[in-house]
C-alpha positions as CSV (number, residue, x, y, z in Angstrom):
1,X,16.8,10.1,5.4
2,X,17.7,11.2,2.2
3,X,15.6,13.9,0.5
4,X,16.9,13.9,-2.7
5,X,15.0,12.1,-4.8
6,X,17.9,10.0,-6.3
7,X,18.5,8.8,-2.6
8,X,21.4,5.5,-2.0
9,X,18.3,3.7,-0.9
10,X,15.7,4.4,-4.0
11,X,18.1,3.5,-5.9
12,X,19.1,0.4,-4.9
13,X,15.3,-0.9,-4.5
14,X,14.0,0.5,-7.8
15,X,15.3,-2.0,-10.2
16,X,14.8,-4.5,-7.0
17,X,10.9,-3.7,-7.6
18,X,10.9,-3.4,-11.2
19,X,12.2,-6.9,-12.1
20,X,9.8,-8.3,-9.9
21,X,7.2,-7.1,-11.3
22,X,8.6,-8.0,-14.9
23,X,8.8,-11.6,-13.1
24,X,5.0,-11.5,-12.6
25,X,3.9,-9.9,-16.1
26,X,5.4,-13.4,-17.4
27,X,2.5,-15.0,-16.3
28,X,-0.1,-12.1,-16.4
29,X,-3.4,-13.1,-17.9
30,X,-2.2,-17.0,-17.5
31,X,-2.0,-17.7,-13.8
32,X,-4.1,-20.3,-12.2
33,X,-5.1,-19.1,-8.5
34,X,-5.3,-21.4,-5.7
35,X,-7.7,-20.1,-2.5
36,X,-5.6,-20.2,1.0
37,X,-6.8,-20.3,4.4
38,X,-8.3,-16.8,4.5
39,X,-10.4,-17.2,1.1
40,X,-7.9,-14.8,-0.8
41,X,-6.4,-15.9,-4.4
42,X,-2.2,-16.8,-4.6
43,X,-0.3,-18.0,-7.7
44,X,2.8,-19.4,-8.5
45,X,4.0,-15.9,-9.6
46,X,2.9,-14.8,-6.1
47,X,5.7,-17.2,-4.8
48,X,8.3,-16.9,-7.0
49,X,8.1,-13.2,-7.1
50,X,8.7,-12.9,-3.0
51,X,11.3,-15.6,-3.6
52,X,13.2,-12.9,-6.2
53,X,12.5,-10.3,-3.3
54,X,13.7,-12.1,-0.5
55,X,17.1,-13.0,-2.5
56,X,17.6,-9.9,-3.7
57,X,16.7,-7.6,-0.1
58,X,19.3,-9.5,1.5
59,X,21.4,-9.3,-0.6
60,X,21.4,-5.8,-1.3
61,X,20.9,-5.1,1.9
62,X,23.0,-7.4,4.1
63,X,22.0,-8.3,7.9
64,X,18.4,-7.4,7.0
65,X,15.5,-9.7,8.0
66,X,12.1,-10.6,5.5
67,X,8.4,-11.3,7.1
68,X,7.0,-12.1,3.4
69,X,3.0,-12.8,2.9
70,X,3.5,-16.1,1.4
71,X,5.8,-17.2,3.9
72,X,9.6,-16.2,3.9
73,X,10.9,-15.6,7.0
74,X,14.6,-14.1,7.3
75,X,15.6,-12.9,11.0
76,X,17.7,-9.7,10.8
77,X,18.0,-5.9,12.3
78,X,15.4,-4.1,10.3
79,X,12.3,-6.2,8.9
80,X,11.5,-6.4,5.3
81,X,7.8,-6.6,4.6
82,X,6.9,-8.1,1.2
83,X,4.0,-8.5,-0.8
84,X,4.8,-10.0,-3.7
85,X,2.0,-9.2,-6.0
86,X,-0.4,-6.8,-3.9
87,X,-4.0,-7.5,-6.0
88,X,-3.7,-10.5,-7.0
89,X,-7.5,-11.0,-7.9
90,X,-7.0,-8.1,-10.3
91,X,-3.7,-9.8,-11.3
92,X,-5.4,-12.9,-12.3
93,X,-8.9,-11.3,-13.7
94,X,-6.4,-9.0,-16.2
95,X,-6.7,-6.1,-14.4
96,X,-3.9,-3.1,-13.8
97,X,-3.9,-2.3,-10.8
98,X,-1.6,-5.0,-9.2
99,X,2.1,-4.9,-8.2
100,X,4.8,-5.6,-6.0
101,X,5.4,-3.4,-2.8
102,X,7.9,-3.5,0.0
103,X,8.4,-1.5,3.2
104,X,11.6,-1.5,5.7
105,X,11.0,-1.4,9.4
106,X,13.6,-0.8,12.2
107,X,13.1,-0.3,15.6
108,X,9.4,0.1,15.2
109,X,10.1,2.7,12.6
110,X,8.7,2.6,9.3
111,X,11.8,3.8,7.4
112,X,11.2,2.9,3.6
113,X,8.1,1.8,1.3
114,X,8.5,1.3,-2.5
115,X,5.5,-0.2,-4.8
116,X,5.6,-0.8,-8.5
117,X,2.3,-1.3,-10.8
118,X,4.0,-2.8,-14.0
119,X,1.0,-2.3,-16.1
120,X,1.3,1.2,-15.8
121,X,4.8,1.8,-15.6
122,X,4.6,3.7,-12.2
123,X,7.5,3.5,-9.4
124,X,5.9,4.5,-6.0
125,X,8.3,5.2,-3.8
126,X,8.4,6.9,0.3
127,X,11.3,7.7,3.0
128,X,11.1,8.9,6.0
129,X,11.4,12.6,6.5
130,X,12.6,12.2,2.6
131,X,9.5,12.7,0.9
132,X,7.0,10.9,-1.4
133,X,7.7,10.3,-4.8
134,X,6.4,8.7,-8.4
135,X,9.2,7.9,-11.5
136,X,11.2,10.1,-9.6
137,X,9.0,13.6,-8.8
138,X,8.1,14.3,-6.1
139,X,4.3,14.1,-4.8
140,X,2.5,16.1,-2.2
141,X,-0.9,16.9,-1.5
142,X,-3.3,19.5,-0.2
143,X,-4.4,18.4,3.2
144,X,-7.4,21.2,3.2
145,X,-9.0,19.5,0.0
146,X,-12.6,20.2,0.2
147,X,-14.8,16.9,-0.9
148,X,-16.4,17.2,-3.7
149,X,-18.6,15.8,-6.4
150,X,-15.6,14.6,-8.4
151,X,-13.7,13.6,-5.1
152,X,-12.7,10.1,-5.1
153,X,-12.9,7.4,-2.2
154,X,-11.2,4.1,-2.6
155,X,-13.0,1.2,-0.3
156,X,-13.0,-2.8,-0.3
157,X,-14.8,-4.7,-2.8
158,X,-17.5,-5.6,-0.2
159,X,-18.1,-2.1,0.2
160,X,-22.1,-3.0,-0.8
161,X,-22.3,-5.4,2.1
162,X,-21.8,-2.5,4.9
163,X,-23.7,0.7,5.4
164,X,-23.3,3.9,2.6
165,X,-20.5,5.9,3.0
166,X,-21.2,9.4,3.7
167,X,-19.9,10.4,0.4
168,X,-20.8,13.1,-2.1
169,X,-18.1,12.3,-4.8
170,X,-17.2,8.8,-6.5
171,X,-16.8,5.7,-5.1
172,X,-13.7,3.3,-6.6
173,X,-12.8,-0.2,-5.6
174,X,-9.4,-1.3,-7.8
175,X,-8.2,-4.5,-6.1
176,X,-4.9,-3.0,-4.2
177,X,-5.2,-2.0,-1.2
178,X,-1.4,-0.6,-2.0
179,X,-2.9,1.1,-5.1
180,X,-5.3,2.9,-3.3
181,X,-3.3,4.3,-0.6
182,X,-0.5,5.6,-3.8
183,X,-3.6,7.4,-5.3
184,X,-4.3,9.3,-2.4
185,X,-1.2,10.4,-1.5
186,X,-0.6,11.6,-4.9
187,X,-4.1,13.3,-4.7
188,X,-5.8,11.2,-7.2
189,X,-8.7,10.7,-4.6
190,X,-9.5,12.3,-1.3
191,X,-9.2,8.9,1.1
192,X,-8.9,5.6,1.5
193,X,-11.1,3.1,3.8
194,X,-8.6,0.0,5.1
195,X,-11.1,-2.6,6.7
196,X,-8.5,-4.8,7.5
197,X,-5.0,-4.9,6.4
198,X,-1.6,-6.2,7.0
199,X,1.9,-4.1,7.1
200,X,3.3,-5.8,3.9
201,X,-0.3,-4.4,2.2
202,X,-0.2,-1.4,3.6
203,X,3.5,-0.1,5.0
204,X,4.4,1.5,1.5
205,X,1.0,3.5,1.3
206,X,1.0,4.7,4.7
207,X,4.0,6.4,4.2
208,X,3.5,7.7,1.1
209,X,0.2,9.4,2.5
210,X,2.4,10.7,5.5
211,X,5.0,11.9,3.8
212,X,2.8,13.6,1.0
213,X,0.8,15.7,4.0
214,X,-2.0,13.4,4.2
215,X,-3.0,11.5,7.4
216,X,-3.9,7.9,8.8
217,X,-6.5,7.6,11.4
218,X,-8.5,4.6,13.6
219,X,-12.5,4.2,13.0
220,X,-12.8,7.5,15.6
221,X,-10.6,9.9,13.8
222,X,-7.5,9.6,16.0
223,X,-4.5,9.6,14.9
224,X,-2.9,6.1,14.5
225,X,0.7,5.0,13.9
226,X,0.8,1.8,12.1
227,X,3.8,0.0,13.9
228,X,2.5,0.4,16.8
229,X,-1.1,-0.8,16.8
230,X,-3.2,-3.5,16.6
231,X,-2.3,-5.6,13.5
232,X,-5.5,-5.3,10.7
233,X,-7.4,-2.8,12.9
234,X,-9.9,-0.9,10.7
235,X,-7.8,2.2,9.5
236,X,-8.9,5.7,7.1
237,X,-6.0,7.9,5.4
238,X,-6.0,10.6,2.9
239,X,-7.1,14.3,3.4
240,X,-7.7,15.7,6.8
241,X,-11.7,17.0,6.0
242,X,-12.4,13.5,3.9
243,X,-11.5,11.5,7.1
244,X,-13.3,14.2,9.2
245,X,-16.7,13.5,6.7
246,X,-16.4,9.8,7.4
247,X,-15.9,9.5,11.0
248,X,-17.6,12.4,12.5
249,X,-21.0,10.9,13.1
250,X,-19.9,7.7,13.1
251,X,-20.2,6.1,9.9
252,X,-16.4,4.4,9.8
253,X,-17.7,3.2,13.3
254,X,-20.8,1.1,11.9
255,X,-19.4,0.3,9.2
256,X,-15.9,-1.1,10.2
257,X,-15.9,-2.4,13.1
């Protein structure tokens, strides 16, 4: 991959991930969720925006197949994974962290992640072995970060219902899973706690962590590739002594599983 961070491929999806998420802000603070099976919120902007996507991947990117959250499905050789408005709750409560976000996997690879949070103005955007980057600098962390009073996790909005976090420093739920994962790898908190998760939610973010120094890690502290394991299983990433603090005696354990 590309290291540059005006690579073929960032360019190409940037304006891709932009106008979908100028397609959303058209309905921002008007949208009318519905609940689907699994209790969470959709809108019509949720569909139309991964119908733009889906149109516009393949088309840019000929050949290429779509697994979309609200139910496109394209076969091709290399798998687009869209979520067309990651946080929609905060999407529909007014809130800014919310977006679209897109990730490319090929061969069981995860090649390519790119999220954009309109409200903020803020292009996420990962390659593999090509770095991690936001509005085009490049973003790396320190993987020895001590935690610290000021350190911040990022957790589920249930996080009340399961047992405290072994945590010293603040604790922030924002309503994007993809949001959260962006923050830590650009070292705007220390890690993230994933209870359950799918690739569309999570494949930009994971790579971003990776490719900013960071890690991603099961309930036990291993090491975890997320192509490769069990779909939604309970998953940590951020800074190697932050994931250490919360799975060492067993906390992520309890609480997760």
């Amino acid at each position: 991959m590309n290291s540059d961070s005006n690579s073929v491929m960032r360019t190409a999806i940037e304006p891709i991930l932009r106008a979908a998420g100028e397609l959303a802000r058209e309905q921002f603070g008007r949208a009318k969720p519905a609940t689907k099976e699994d209790g969470s919120w959709v809108t019509e902007a949720d569909r139309r925006v991964e119908t733009y996507l889906t149109e516009a991947l393949t088309t840019e990117f000929p050949g290429t197949g779509v697994l979309g959250e609200e139910g496109h499905r394209v076969e091709g050789t290399g798998t687009w994974y869209i979520d067309p408005i990651d946080g929609t709750t905060a999407y529909v409560q007014g809130l800014a962290y919310w977006g679209p976000t897109v990730c490319l996997v090929r061969e069981g690879v995860l090649e390519v992640g790119a999220l954009y949070l309109p409200m903020l103005d803020e292009f996420w955007y990962a390659e593999r072995d090509g770095g991690a980057w936001l509005n085009g600098e490049r973003i790396r962390r320190r993987d020895d970060d001590a935690v610290r009073s000021q350190s911040g996790l990022f957790v589920p909005s249930d996080i009340h219902r399961r047992p405290a976090p072994p945590w010293p420093g603040k604790i922030r739920a924002l309503g994007s899973t993809a949001a959260h994962l962006a923050l830590v790898a650009a070292g705007r908190g220390a890690a993230v706690v994933i209870p359950r998760w799918s690739l569309w939610d999570i494949g930009c973010g994971v790579l971003l962590i990776e490719e900013a120094g960071g890690r991603i890690c099961d309930v036990r502290g291993e090491s975890v590739q997320v192509t490769s394991c069990l779909a939604g299983l309970p998953i940590l990433a951020g800074a190697s002594t932050a994931l250490h603090l919360l799975t060492v005696d067993g906390w992520a354990v309890r609480a997760l599983e």
